[in-house]
C-alpha positions as a LaTeX table, in Angstrom:
\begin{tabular}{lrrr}
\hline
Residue & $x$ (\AA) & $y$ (\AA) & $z$ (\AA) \\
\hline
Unk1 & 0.00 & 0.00 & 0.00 \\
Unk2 & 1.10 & 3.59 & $-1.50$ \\
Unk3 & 0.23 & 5.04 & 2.13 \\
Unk4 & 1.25 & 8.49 & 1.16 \\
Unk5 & $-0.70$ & 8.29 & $-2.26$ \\
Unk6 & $-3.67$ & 7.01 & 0.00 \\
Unk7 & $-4.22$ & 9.84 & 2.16 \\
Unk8 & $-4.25$ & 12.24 & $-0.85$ \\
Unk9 & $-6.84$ & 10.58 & $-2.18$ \\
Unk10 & $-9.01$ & 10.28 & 0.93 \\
Unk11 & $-8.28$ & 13.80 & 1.48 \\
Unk12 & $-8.47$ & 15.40 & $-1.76$ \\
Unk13 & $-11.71$ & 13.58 & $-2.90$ \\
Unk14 & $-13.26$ & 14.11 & 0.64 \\
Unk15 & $-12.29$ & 18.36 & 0.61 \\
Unk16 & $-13.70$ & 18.64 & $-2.87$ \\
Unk17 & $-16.54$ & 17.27 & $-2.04$ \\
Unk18 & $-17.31$ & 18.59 & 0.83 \\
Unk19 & $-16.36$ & 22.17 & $-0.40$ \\
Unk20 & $-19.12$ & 20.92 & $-3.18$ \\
Unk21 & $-21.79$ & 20.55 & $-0.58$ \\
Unk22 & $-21.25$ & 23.56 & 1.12 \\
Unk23 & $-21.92$ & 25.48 & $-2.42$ \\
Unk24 & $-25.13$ & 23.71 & $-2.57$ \\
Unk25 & $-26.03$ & 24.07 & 1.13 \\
Unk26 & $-25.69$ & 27.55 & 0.47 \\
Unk27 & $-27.58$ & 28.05 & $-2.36$ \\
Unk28 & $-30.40$ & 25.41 & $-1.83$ \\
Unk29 & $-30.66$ & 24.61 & 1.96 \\
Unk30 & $-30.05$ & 28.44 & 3.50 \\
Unk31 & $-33.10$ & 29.94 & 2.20 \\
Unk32 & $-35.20$ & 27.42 & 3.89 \\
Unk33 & $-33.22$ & 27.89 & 7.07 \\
Unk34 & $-33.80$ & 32.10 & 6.63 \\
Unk35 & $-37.36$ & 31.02 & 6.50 \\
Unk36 & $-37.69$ & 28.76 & 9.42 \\
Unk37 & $-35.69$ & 31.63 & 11.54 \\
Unk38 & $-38.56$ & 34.15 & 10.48 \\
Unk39 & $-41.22$ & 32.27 & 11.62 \\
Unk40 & $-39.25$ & 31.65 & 14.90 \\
Unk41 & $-38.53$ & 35.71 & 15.16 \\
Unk42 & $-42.27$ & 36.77 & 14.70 \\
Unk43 & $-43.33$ & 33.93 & 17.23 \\
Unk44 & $-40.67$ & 35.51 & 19.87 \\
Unk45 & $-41.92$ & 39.14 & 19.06 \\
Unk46 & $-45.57$ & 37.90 & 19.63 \\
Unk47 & $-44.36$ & 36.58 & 23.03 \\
Unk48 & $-43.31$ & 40.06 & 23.69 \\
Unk49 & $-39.15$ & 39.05 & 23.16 \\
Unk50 & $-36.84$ & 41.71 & 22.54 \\
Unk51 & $-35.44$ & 40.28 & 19.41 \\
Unk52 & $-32.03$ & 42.43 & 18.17 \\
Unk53 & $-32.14$ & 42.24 & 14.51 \\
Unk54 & $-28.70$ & 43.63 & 13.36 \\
Unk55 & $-27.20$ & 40.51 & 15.61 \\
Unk56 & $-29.09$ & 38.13 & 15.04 \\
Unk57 & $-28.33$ & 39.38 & 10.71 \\
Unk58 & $-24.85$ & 39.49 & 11.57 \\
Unk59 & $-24.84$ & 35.83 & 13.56 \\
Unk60 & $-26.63$ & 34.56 & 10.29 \\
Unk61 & $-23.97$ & 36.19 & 7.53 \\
Unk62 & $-21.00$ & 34.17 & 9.80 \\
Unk63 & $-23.14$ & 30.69 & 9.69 \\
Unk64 & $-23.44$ & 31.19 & 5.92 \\
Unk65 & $-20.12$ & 32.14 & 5.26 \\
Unk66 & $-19.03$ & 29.46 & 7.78 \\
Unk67 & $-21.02$ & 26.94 & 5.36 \\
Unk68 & $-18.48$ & 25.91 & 2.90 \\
Unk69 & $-15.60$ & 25.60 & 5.25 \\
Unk70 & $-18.16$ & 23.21 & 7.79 \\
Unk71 & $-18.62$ & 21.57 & 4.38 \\
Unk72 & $-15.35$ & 21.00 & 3.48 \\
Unk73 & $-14.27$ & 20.26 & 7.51 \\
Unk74 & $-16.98$ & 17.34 & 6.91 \\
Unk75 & $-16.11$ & 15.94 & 3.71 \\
Unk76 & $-12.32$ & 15.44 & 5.18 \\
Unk77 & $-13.63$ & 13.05 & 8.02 \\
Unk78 & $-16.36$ & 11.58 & 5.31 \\
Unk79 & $-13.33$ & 10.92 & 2.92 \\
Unk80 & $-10.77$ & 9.02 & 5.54 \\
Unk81 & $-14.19$ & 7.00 & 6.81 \\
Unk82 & $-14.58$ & 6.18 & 3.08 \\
Unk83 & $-10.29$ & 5.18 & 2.28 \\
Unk84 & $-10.31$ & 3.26 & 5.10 \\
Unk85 & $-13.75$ & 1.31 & 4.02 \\
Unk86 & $-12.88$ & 1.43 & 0.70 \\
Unk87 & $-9.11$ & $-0.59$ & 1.82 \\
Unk88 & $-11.03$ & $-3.50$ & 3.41 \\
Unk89 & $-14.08$ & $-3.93$ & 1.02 \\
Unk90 & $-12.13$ & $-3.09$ & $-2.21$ \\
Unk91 & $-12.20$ & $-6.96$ & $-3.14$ \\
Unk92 & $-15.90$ & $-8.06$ & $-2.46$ \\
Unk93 & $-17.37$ & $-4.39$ & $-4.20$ \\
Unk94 & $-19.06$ & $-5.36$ & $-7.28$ \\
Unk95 & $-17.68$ & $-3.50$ & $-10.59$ \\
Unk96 & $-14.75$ & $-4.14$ & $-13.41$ \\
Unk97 & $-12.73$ & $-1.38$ & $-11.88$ \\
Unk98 & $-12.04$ & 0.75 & $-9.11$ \\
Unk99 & $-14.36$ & 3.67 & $-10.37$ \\
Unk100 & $-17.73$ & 1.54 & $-10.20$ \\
Unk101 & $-16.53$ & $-0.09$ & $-7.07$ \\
Unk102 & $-15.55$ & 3.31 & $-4.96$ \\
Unk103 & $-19.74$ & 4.32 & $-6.61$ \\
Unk104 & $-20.97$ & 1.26 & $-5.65$ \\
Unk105 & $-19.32$ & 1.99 & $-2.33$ \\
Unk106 & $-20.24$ & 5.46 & $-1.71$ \\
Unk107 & $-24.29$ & 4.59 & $-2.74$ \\
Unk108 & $-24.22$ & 1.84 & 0.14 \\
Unk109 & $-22.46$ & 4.12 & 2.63 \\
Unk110 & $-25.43$ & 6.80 & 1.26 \\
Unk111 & $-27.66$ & 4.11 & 1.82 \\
Unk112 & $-26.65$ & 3.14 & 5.53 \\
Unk113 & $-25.83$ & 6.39 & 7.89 \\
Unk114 & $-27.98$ & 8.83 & 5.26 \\
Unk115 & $-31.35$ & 6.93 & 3.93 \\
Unk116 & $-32.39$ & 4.68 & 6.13 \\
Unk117 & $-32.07$ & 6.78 & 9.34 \\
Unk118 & $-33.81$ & 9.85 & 7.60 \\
Unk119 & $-36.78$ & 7.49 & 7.62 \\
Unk120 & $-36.66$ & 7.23 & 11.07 \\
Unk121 & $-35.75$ & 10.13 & 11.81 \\
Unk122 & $-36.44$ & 12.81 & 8.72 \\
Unk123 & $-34.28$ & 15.58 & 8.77 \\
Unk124 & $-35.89$ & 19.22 & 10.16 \\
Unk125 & $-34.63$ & 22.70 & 10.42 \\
Unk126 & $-32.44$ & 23.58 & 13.40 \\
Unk127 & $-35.56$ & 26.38 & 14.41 \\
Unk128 & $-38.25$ & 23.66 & 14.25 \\
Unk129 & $-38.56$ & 21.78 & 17.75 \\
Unk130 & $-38.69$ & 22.66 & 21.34 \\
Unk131 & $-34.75$ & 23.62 & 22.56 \\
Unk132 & $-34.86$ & 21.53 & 25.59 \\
Unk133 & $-35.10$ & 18.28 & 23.49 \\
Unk134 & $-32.25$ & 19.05 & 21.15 \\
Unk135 & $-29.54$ & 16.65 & 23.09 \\
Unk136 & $-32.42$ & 14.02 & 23.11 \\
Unk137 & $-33.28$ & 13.82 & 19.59 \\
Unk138 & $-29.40$ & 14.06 & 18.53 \\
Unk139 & $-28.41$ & 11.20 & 20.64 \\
Unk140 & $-31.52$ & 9.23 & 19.12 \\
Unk141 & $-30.44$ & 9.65 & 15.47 \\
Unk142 & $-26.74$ & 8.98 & 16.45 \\
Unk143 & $-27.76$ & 5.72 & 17.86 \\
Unk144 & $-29.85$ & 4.37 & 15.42 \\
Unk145 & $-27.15$ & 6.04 & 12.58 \\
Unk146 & $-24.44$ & 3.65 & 14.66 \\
Unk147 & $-26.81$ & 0.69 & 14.70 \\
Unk148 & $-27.11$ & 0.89 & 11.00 \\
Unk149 & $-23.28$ & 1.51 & 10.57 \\
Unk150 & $-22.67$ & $-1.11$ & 12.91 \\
Unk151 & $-24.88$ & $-3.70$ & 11.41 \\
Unk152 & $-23.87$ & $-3.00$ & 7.95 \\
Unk153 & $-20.53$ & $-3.76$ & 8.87 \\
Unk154 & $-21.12$ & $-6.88$ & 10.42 \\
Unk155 & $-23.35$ & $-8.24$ & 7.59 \\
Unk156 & $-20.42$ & $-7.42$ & 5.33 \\
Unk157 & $-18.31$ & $-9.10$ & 7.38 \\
Unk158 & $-20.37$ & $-12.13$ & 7.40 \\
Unk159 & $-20.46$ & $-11.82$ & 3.52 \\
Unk160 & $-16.89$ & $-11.71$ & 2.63 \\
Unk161 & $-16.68$ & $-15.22$ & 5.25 \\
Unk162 & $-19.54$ & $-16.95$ & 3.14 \\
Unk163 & $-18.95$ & $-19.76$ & 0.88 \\
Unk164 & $-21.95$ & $-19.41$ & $-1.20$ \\
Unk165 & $-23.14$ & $-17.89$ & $-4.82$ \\
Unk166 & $-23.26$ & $-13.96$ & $-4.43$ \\
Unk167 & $-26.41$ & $-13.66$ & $-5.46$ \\
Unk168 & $-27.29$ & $-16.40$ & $-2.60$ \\
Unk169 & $-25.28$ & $-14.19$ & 0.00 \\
Unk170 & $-26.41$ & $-10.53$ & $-1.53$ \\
Unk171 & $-29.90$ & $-12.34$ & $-0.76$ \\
Unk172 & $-29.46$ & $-13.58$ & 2.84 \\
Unk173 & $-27.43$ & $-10.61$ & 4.31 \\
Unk174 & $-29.84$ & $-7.91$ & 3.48 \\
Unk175 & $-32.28$ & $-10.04$ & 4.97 \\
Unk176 & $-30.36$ & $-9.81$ & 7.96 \\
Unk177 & $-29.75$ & $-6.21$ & 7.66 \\
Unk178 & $-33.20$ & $-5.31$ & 7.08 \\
Unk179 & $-34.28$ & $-7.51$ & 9.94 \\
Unk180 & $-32.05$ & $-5.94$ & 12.31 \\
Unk181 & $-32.88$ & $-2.21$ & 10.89 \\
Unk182 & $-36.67$ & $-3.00$ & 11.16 \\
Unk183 & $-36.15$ & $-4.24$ & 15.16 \\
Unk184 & $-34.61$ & $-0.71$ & 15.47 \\
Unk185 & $-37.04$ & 1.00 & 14.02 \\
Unk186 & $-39.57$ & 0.31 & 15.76 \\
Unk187 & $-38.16$ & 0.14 & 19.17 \\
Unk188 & $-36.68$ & 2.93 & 19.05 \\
Unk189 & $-38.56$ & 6.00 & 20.20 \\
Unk190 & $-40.08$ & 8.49 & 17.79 \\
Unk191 & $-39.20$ & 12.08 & 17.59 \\
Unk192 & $-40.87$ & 13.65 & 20.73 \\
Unk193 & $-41.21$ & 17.29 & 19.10 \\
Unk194 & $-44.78$ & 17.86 & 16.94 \\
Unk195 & $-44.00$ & 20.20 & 14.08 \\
Unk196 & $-45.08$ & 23.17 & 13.82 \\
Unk197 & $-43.97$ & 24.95 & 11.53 \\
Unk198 & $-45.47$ & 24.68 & 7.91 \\
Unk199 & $-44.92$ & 21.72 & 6.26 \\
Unk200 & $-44.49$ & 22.93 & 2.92 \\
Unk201 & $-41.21$ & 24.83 & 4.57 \\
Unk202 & $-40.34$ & 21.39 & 6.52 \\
Unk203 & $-40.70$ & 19.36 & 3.03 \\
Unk204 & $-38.63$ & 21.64 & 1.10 \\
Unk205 & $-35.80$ & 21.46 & 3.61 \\
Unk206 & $-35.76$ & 17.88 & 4.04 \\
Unk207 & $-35.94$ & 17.52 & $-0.37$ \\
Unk208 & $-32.90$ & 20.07 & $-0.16$ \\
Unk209 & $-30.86$ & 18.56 & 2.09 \\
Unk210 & $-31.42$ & 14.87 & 0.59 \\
Unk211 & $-30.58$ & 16.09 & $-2.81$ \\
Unk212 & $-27.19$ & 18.01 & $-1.48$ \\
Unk213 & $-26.19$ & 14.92 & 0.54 \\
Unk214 & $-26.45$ & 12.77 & $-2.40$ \\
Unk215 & $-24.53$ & 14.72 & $-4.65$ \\
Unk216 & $-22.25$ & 14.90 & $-1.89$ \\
Unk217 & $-21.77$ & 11.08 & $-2.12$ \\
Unk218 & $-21.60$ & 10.99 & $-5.31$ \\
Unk219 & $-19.22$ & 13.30 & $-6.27$ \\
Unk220 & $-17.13$ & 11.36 & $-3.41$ \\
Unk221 & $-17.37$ & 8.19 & $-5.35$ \\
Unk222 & $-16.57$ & 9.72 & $-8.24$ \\
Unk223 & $-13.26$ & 11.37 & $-7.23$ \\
Unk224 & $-12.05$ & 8.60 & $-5.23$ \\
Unk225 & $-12.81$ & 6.05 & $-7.40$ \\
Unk226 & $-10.69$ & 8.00 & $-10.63$ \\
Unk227 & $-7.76$ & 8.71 & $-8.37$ \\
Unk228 & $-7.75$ & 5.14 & $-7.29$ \\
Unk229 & $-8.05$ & 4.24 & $-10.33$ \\
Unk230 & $-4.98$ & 6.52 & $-11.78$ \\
Unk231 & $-2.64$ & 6.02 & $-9.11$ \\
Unk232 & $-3.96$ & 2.19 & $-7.73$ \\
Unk233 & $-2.41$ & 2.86 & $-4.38$ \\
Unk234 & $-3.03$ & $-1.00$ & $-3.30$ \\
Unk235 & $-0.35$ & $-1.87$ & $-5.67$ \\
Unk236 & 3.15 & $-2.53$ & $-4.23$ \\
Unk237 & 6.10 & $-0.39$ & $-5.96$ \\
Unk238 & 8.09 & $-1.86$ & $-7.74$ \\
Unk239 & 11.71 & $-2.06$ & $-7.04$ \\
Unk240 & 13.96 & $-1.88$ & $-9.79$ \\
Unk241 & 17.78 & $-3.16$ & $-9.12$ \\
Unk242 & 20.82 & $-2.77$ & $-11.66$ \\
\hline
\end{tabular}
């Protein structure tokens, strides 16, 4: 292993793309955030708040500039998470070369801590839901994100120690994956906040956010996968004596 040659890859694909997804966040995601903070403003001015509007402006121009550096912060831990899963499940991914397999690899990942815990536990605006719960619901989604980590690992695990057709073994672990991820869901508890803000504004937010996080994966994959593919860091130099 090119170990050098490795962590430029997992770097460099994960800063582009999380520098990528702070773009979009910017442009797509913000506006539903400004509109979730109004709604919060006018309901604290009802209440009779004192709400001070040229802070509050200024605290919201640092977030979004602050956007595509928290992007690119995340897509640097994303991208070693990804190199180091792509070193150990490089030889069971599916696909005739490294490009398909790093895609095939970042749609799973997608799949695992994005997908199937927004089911559970759709994504919402940081205004919408009562302050005092905040801790709560973050530690709920972190747990069930782990469990679904956690059990996709172990199913792969299981695969790659199988001695049966893939199809046969595609078959039987996501069976056991979805079994698993089905116990979870419904023992787990649900999100104890009721929504009130507008759903229309909730929808949007969640439809922004799920189409910036998949590009985000994506355009991982991508990037990865051609580097790897270019510079095949699993290879062993070669030594050349005269």
């Amino acid at each position: 292993m090119k170990s050098f040659t490795f962590i430029f890859i997992s770097v460099f694909s994960g800063a582009i793309a999380g520098t990528i997804l702070g773009v979009i966040n910017l442009g797509i995601v913000e506006p539903f955030l400004d509109s979730a903070i109004g709604i919060e403003v006018q309901n604290a001015i009802k209440d009779g708040k004192a709400i001070d509007q040229n802070e509050l402006q200024s605290y919201r121009i640092w977030q979004k500039v602050g956007q595509i550096a928290g992007g690119t912060i995340l897509g640097l831990s994303f991208g070693a998470l990804f190199g180091i899963t792509f070193i150990f499940g490089r030889n069971i991914l599916p696909g005739s070369n490294n490009l398909k397999k790093a895609v095939v690899l970042a749609g799973i990942i997608w799949l695992v801590i994005f997908v199937i815990p927004a089911l559970k536990y759709p994504a919402n605006p940081p205004t919408v839901g009562d302050p005092q719960t905040i801790y709560e619901r973050q530690n709920m989604y972190i747990i069930f994100t782990a469990i679904s980590g956690i059990t996709a690992l172990a199913v792969a695990m299981i695969y790659n120690n199988m001695d049966r057709n893939p199809v046969k073994k595609f078959a039987l672990i996501s069976v056991a994956y979805g079994i698993v991820m089905i116990g979870a869901f419904i023992l787990m508890p649900q999100n104890p906040d009721e929504i009130t803000a507008p759903m229309d504004l909730v929808q949007g937010f969640r439809i922004a956010s799920g189409f910036s996080m998949t590009i985000f994966w994506l355009v991982l994959g991508i990037i990865f996968g051609s580097l790897w593919e270019k510079f095949k860091p699993h290879e062993n130099q070669k030594i050349t004596t005269f």
